[in-house]
Backbone as a ProteinNet text record, in pm:
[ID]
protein_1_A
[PRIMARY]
XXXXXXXXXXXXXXXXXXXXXXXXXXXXXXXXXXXXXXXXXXXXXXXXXXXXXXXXXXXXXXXXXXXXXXXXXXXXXXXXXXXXXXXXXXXXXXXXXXXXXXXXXXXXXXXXXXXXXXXXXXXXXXXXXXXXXXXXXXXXX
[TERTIARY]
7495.8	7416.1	7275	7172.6	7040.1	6994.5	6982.8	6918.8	6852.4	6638.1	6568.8	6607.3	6647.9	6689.4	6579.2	6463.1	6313.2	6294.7	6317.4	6267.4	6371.5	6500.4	6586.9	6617	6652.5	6622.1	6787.9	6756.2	6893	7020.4	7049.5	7185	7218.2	7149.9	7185.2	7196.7	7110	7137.9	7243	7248.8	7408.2	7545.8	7547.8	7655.1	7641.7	7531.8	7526.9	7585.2	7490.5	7561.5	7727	7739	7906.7	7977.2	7879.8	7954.6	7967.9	7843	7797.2	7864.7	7895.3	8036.4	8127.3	8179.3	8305.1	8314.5	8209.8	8202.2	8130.4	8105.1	8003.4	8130.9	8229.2	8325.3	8315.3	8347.2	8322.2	8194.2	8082.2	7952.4	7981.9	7986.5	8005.5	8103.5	8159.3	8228.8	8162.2	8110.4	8064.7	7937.9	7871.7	7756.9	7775.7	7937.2	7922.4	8022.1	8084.3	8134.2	8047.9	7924.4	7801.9	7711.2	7718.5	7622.3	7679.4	7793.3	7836.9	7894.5	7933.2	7987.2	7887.8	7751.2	7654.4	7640.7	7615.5	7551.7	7687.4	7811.4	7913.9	7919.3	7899.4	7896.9	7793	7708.4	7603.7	7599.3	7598.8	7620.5	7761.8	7843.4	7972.3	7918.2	7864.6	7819	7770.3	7621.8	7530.7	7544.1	7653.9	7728.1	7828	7897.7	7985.3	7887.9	7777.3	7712.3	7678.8	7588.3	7575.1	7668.7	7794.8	7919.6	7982.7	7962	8010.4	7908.1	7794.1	7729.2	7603.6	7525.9	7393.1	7479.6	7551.3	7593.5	7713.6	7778.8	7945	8024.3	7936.5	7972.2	7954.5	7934.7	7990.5	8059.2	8126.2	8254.3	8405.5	8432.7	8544.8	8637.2	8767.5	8886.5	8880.2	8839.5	8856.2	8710.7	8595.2	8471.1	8458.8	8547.9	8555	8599.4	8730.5	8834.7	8783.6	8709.1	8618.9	8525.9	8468.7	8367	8437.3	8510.6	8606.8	8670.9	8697	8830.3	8699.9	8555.9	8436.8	8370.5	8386.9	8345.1	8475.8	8553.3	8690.8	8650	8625.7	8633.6	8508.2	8423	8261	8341.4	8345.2	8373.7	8507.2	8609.5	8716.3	8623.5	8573.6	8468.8	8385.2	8341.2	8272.5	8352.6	8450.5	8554.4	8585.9	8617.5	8647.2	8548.6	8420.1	8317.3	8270.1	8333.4	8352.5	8443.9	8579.2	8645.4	8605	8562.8	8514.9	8411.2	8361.9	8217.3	8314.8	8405.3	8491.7	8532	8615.7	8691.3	8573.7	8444.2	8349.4	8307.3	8311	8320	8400.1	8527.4	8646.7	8643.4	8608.1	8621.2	8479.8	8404.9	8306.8	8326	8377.7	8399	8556.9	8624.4	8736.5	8668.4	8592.4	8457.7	8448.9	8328.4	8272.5	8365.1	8483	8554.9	8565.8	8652.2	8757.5	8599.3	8508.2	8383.3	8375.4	8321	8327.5	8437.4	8607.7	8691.9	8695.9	8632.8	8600.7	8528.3	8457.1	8307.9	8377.5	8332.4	8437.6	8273.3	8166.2	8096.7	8018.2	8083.6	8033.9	8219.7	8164.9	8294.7	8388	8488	8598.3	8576.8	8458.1	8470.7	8347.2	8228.3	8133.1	8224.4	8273.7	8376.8	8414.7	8456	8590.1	8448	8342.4	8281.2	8196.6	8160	8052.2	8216.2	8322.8	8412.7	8467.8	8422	8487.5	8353	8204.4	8108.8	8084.2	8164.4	8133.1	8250	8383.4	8468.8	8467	8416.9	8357.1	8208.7	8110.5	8020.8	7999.8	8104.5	8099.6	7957	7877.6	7759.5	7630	7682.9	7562.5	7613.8	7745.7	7820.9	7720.6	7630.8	7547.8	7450.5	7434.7	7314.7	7392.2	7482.4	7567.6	7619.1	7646.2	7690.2	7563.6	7445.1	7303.1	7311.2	7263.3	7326.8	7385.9	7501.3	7612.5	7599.5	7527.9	7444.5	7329.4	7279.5	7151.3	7205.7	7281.2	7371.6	7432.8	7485.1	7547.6	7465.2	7429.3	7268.9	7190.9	7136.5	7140	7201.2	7299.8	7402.3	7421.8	7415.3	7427.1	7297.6	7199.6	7051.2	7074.8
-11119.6	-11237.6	-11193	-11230.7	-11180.9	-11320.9	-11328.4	-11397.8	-11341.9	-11416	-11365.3	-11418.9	-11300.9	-11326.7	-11394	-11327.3	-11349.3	-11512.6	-11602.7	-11702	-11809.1	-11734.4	-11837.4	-11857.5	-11946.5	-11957.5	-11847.8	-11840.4	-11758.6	-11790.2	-11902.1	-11954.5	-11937.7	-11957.5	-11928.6	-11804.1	-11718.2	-11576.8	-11496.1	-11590.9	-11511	-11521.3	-11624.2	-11704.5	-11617.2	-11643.7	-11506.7	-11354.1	-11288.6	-11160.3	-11157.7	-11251.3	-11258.3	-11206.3	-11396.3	-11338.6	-11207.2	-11164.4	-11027.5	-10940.8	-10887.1	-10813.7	-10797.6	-10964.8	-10978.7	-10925.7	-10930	-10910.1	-10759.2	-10712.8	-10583.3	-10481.4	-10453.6	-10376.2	-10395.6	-10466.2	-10562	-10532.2	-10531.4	-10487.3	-10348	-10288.6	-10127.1	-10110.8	-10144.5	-10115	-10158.8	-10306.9	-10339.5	-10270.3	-10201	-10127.8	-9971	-9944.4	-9779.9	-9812.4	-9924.8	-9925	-9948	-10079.7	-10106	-9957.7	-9874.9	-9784.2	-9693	-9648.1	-9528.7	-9619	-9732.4	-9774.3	-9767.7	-9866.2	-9816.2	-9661.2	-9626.3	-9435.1	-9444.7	-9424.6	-9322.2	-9398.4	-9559.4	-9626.5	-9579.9	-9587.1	-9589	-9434.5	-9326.9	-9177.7	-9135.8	-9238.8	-9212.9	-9243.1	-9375.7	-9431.3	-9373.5	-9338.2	-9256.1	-9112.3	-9093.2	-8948.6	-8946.6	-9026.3	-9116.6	-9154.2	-9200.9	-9251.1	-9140.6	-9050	-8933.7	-8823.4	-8821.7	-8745.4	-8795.3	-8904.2	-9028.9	-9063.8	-9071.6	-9116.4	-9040.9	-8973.3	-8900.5	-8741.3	-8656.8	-8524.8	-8541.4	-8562.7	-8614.7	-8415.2	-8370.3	-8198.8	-8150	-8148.9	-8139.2	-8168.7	-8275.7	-8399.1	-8247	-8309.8	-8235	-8315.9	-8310.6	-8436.1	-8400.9	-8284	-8305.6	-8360.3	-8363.4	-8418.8	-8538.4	-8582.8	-8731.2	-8844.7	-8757.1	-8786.3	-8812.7	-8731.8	-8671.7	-8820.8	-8809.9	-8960.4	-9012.5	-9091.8	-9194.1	-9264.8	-9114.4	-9187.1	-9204.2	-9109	-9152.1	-9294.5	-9376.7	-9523.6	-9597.8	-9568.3	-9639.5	-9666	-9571.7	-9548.9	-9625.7	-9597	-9671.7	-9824	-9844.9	-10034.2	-10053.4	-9981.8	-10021.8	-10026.1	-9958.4	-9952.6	-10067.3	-10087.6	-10241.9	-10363.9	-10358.9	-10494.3	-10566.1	-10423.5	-10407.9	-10429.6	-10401.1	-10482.8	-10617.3	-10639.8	-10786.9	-10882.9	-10831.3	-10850.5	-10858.8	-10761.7	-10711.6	-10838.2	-10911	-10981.4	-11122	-11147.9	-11278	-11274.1	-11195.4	-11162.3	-11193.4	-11132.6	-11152.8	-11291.3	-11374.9	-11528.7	-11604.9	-11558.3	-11600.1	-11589.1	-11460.6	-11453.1	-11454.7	-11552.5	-11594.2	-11749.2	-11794.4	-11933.4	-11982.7	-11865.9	-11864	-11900	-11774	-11796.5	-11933.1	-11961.2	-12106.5	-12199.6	-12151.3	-12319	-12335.9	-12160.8	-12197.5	-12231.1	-12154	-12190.6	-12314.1	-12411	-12522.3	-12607.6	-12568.1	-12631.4	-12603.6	-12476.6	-12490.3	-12518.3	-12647.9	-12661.6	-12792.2	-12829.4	-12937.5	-12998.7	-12996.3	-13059.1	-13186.5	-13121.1	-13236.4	-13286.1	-13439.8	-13500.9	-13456.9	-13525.7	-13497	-13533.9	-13660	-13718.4	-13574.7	-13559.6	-13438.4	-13332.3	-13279.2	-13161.1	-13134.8	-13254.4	-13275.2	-13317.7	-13297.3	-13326.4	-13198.4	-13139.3	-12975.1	-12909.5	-12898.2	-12828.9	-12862.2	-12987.4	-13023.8	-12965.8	-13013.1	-12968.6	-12798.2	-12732	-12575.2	-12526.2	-12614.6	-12595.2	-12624.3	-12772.6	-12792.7	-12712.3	-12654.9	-12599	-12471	-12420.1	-12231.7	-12157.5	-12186.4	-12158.1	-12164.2	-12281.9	-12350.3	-12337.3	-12269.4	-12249.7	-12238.8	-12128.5	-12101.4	-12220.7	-12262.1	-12391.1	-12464.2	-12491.7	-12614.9	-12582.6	-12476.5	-12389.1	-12408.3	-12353.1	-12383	-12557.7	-12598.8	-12722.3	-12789.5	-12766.1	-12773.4	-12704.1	-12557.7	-12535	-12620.3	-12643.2	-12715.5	-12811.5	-12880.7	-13064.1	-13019.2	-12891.6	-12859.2	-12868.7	-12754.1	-12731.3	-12851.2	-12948.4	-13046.9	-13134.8	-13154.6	-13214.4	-13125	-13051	-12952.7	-13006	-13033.6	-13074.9	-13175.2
-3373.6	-3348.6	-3311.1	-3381.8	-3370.8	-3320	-3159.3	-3132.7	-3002.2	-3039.5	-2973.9	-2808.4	-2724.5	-2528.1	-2498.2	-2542	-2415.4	-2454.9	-2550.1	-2535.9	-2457.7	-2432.5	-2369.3	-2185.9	-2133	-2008.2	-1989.8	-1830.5	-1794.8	-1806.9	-1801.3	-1793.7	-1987.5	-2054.2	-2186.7	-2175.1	-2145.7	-2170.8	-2118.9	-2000.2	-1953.9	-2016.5	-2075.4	-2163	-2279	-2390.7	-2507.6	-2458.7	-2376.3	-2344	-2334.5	-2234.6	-2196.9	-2385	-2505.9	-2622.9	-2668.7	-2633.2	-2738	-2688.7	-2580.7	-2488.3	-2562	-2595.9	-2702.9	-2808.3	-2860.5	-3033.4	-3025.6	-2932.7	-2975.8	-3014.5	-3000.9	-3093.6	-3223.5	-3275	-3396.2	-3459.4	-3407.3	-3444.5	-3521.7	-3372.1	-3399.5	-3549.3	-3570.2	-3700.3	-3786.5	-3781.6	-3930.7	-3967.1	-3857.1	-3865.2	-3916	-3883	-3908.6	-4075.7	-4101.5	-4236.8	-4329.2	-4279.8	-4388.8	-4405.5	-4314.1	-4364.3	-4422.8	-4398.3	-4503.7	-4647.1	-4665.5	-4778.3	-4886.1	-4869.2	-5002.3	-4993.2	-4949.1	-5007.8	-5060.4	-5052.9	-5124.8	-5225.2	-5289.3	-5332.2	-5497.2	-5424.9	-5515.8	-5571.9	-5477.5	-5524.6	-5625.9	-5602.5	-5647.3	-5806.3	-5834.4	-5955.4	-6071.5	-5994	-6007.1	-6099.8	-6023.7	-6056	-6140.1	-6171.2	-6265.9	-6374.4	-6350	-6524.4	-6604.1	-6481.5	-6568.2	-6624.2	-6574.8	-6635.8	-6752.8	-6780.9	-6841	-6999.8	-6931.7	-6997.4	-7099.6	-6964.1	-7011.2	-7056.5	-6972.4	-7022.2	-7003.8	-7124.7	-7108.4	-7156.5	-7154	-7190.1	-7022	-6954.8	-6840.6	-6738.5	-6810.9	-6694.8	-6671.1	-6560.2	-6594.2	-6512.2	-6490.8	-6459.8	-6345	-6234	-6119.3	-6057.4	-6086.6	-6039.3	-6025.9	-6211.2	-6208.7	-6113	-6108.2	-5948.2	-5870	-5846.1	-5690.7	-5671.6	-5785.8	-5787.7	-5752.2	-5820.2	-5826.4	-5741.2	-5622.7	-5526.1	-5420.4	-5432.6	-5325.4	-5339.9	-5484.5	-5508.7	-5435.2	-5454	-5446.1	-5278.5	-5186.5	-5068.7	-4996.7	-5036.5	-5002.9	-5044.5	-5175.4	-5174.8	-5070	-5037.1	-4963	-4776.7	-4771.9	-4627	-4670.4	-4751.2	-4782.3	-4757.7	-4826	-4813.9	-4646.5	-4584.1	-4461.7	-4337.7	-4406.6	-4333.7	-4388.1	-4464.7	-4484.9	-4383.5	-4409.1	-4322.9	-4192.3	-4137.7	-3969.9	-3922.2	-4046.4	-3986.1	-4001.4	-4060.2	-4050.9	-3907.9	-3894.4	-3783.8	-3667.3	-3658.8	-3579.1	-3553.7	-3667.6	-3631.9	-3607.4	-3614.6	-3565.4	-3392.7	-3351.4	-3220.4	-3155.6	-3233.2	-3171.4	-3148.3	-3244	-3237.4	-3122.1	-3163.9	-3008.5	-2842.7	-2866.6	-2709.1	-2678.6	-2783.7	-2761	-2716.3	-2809.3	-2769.2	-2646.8	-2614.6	-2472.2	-2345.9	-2365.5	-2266	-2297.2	-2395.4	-2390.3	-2295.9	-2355.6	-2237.8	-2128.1	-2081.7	-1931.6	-1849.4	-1921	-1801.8	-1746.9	-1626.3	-1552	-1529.8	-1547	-1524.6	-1679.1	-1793.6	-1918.1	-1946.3	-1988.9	-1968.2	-2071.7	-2103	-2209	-2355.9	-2359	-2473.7	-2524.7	-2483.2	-2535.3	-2556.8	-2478.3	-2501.9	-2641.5	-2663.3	-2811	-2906.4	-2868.7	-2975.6	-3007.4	-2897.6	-2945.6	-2988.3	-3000.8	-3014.7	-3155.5	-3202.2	-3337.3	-3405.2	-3366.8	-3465	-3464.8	-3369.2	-3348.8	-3458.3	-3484.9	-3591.2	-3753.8	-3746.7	-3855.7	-3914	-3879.2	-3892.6	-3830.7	-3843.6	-3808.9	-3782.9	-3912.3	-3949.1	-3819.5	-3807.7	-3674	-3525.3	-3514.1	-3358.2	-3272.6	-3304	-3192.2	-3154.7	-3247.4	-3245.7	-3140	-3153.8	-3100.1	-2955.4	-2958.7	-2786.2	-2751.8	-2747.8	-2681.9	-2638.1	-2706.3	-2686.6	-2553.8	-2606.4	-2498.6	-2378	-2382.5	-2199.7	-2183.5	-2245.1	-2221.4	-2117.1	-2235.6	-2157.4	-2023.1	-2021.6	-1932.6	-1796.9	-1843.2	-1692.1	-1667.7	-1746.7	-1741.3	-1612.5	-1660.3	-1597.1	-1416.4	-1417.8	-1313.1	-1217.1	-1272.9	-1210.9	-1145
[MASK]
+++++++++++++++++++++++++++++++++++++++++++++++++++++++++++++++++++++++++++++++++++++++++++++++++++++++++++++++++++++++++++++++++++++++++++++

């Protein structure tokens, strides 16, 4: 979640960190799978066209391999940071909710409503949790 801290008041920022706590495992992977997956990806290719293609008199069945199972491996570390960043909105949108059901200070009917639009619109969670501290702190005043 790339969102700028310095422009938000404290009570938001304490609430984000809390998320980012959650999810920063999650980070860490999709950050160390996105970066090694293109290079082996693209080198695997690369190295494959030209055995293949430009000097097919120097291929030989174990290099090919070699490419092969290194593309195979970069896109499978790709997939998986695909995966990793679902999973990351999954247990981001878990957060929100249960914080949402635990504020005893916004009533029941708002509740069931930042919690349906944080479900229906995954996309905008964060929009909508801000929000919902705002109303909160708000309300706290």
């Amino acid at each position: 979640m790339n969102l700028h801290m310095t422009d938000m008041p404290s009570f938001i920022k304490k609430e984000v960190e809390k998320l980012n706590e959650t999810i920063s495992p999650f980070i860490k992977k999709v950050s160390k799978y996105s970066f090694w997956s293109f290079p082996l990806t693209i080198f695997s290719l690369i190295n494959l066209f030209f055995m293949l293609v430009v000097m097919p008199e120097t291929r030989t069945a174990v290099a090919l391999v070699l490419y092969a199972i290194m593309g195979a491996f970069g896109l499978a570390l790709s997939k998986e940071a695909k995966h990793q960043r679902k999973e990351i909105l999954k247990v981001s949108e878990e957060f929100i909710v249960k914080r949402i059901s635990r504020s005893n200070v916004v009533d029941e009917t708002q509740k069931e409503r930042y919690i349906r639009e944080v479900k229906q619109q995954p996309a905008f969670a964060m929009n909508h949790f801000i929000k919902f501290l705002e109303e909160e702190n708000r309300l706290l005043d």
